[in-house]
N, C-alpha and C positions, 0 to 999 in steps of 0.2 A: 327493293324488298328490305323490310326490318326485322334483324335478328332478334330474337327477347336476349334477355341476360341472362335465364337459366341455358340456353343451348349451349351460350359459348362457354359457359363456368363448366358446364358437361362434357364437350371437346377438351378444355382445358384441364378437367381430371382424368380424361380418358388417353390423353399423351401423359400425364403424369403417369398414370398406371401401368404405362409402355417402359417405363425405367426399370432399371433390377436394381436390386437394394444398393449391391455396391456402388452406383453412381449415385444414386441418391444421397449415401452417405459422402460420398467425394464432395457432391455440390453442396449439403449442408454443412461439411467442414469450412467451409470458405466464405460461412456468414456470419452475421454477430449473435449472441447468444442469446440474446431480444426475437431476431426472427424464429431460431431454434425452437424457442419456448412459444411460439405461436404454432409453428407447424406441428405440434405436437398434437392439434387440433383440427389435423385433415382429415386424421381416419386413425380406427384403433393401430391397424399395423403402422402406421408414422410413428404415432407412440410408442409400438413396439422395439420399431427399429431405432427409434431417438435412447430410450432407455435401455437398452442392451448393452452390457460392461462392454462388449471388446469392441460394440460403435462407441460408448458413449468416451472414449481414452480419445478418439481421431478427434472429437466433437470441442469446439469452445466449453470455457467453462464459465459459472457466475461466482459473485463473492459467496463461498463457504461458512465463515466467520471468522475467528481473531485467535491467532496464537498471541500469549502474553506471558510472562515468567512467573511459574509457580516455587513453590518451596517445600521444602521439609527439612527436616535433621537428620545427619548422619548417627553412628553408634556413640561417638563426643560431643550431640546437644549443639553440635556449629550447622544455622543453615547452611543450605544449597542451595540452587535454583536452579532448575530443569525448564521445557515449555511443558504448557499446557496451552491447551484450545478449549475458547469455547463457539459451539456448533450454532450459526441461526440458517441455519437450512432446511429444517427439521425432517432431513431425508434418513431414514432408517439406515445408513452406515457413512460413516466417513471415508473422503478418500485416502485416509493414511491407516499403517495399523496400529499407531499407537504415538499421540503426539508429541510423549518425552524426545523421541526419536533415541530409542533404546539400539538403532543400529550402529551408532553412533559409539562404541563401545571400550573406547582409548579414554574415555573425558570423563572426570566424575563429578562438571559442575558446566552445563548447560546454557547459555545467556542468549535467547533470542535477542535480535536486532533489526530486522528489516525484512521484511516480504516485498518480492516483487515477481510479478505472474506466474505464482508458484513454487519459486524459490524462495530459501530462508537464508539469511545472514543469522550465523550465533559465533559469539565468544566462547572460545571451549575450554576450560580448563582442565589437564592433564591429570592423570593419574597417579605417573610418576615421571619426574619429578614435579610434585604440585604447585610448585610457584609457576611453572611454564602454562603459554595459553597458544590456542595456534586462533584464526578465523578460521570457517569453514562456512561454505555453501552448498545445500543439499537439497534437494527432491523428498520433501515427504512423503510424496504419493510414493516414490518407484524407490527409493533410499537409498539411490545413488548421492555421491556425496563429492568435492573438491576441496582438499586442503589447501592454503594461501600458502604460498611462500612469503617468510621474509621482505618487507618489505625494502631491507638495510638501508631505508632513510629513517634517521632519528631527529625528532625536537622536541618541542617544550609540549607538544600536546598533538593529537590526531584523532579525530572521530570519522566514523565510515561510511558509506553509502551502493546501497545495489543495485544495480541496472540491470534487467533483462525483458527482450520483446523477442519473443516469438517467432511471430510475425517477419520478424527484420531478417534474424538473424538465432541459430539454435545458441550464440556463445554470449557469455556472461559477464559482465565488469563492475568490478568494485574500483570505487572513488576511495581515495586516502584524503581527507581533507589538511593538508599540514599548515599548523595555527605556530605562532613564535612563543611570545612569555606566555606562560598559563596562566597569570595573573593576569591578561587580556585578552588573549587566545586571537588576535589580526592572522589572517589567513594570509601566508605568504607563500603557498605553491600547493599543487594537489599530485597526486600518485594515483594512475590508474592503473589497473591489474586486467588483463583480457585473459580469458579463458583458453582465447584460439591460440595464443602463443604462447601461455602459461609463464610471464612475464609483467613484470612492472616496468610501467615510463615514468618517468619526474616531467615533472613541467612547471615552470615557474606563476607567479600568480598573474593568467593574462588579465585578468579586470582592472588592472593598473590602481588605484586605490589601495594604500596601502597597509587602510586604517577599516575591515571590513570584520565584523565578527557576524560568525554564522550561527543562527541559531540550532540550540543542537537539533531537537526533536524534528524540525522540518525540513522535510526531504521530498521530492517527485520524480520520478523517472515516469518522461513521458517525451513521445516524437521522437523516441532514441536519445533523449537528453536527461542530464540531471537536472533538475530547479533547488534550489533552495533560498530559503527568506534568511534574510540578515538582521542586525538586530533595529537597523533603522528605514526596515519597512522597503528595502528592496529585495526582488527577488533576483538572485543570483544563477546563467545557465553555463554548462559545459556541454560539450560532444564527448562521446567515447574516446576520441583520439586525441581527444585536449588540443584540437585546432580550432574550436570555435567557441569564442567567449561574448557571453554578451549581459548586460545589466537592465531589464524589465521594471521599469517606475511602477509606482501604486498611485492612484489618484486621490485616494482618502487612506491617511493612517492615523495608527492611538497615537499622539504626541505621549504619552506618560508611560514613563517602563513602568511594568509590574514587578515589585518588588519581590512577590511572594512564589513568581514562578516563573516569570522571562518575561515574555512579550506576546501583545497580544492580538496575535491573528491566526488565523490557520492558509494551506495552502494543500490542493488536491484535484485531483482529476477526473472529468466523468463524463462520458457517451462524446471522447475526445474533443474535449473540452477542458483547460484551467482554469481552476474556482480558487477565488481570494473569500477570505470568511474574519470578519475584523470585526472588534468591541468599538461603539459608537463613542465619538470622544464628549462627545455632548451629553450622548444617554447610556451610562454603561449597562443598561437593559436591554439596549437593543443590539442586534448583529444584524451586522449589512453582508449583504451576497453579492459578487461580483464575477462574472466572466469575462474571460480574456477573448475576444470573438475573431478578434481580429487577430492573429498570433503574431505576425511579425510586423505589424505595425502599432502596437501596446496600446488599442482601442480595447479598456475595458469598460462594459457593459452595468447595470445596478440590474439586479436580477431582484430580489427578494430582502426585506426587512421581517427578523425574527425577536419575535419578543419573549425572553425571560420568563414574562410572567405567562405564555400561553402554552409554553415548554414542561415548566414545573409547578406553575399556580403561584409562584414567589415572584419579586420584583427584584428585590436589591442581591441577586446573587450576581457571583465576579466570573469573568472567560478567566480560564485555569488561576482559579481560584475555587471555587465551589463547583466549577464543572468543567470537561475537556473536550472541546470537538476530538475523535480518533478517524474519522475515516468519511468518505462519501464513496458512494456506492456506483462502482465501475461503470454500470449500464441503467441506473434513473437517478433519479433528484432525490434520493435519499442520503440522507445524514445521521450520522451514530456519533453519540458522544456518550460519558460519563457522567453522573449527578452524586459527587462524591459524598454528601451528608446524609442518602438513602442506599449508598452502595448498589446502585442500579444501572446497568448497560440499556440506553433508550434508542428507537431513532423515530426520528421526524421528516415527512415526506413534504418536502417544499413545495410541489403542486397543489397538493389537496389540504396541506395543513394540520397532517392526522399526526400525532404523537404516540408512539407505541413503547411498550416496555417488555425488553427480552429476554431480559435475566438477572435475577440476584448478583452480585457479586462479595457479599458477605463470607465463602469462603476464597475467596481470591486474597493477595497478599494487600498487607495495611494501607500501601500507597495506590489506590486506584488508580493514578494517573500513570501507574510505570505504564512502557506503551503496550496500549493494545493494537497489533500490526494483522492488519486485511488480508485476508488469505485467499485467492484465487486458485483453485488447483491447476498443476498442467501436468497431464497424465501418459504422456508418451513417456517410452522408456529410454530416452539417451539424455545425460547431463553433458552437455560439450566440457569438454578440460582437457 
């Protein structure tokens, strides 16, 4: 006998309809936020229950938009910098209440630095006395928050990085990247911070090279690792416990520094998956896409060539020169960057090729390029520390 395929799709909703919400919601917590936003489309009450605030906190979340460092003057005419966000979700409320992060209330000067699923790294500068800064990691949504201790390892320079998944693990780690002369910044050891022991490790530089400058602006936490790009086009990885070091080749890079603003390639993550994003040395019109498919055997892939001129209508403009990639978009093939001589936040969907434009940035501060960091909300109420 032959079933049609309406009986069984009808069996099949009618064990679904056997479920109470609370499982429902158990077994949609435990999927990616792709199928979420399909199921939305079973029935009004799927929708009802996907959208509901006190499901929608248990539920995955998608990119929000971008905290980036705004400004003003105090009552002495000296900027500040605070965050500010801007929203491309276009859902009637944010999930924070207010993105200076006004609970924050020890600091009278602000400096995002890193989003990762959720969590913000900011520089905070004290109130009194003002030359002192501490890091802090915080929960916009819930504004819970972790001061850094000290790291009492001093050198010639250190820039920072955030790791956190979910997924893995509720606790949180900051990389110390520790660089020697600041006049070359060689990375000679890193400092990790874990949240679970509320404690810093040293660890010396295991990449063995001893001559590695990292670039600053790029950074990934992904697979429970850090990645970052160096300035000659390798990507550099660490484990949270700085037991596992290792050095990821690139198979095409720019031979030519940029002068005017580091080096030119980007590096990111999406629908787990790492994406290489580099300026053609041959055409600096075009940008190659590359995935990493094979992860531990550094089979990357050519996904997509991106042309300048199909982006902005222009040809001869420069990768972070005249524009920045910021972000790819956690769960599709979209790309957000900057078009700094129209002051405009864009993205371009690598599938279908469509170019979209999100928002002004005419009042955002002079340098477009300061970063604009991916905001993903994670909405449960506990910050491990």
């Amino acid at each position: 006998m032959i079933r049609s395929k309406r009986t069984d799709h009808s069996k099949k909703m009618a064990a679904a309809a056997d479920l109470t919400d609370d499982l429902i919601v158990e077994i949609l917590s435990r999927l990616p936020v792709k199928s979420i936003c399909r199921f939305k489309c079973v029935s009004w009450h799927w929708y009802n229950l996907i959208t509901k605030p006190e499901h929608r906190r248990k539920l995955p979340q998608t990119l929000s938009g971008f905290f980036y460092p705004g400004c003003r003057l105090d009552q002495e005419d000296n900027f500040l910098l605070y965050p500010n966000f801007e929203d491309i979700s276009g859902g009637e409320e944010l999930p924070f209440s207010n993105p200076s992060l006004s609970f924050l209330t020890d600091y009278r000067m602000i400096i995002p630095k890193m989003c990762c699923n959720g969590l913000l790294l900011c520089l905070c500068w004290k109130l009194s006395p003002e030359d002192e800064c501490n890091y802090v990691v915080c929960n916009p949504a819930t504004e819970k928050f972790v001061v850094l201790p000290d790291s009492d390892y001093h050198t010639g320079a250190s820039n920072f990085r955030l790791g956190f998944d979910p997924i893995v693990s509720s606790h949180f780690h900051v990389f110390q990247i520790l660089e020697g002369h600041e006049d070359y910044g060689f990375v000679i050891g890193m400092n990790i911070y874990s949240s679970k022991t509320g404690e810093w490790s040293h660890n010396g530089n295991g990449w063995v090279n001893e001559e590695l400058q990292v670039v600053e602006s790029r950074g990934v936490f992904f697979n429970g690792i850090l990645h970052l790009m160096t300035n000659d086009f390798k990507i550099l990885t660490v484990d949270t416990e700085g037991k596992t070091w290792r050095t990821i080749s690139l198979l095409e890079r720019m031979r030519v520094e940029c002068f005017w603003r580091g080096y030119l390639a980007f590096i990111g993550q999406s629908q787990g998956q790492l994406y290489y994003i580099n300026m053609r040395d041959r055409d600096t019109s075009i940008l190659s896409v590359w995935v990493l498919e094979d992860y531990y055997g550094d089979e990357w892939k050519f996904k997509y060539n991106i042309s300048t001129f199909h982006l902005f209508g222009v040809k001869d403009l420069k990768f972070e020169r005249d524009y920045a990639l910021i972000a790819i978009h956690p769960e599709c093939r979209l790309i957000f960057f900057v078009w700094k001589c129209e002051d405009i936040l864009m993205s371009y969907d690598m599938d279908r090729g469509k170019v979209s434009v999100i928002c002004n940035l005419k009042e955002h501060l002079y340098d477009q390029f300061l970063p604009y960091l991916p905001y993903v909300p994670y909405l449960l109420d506990s910050l491990a520390g």
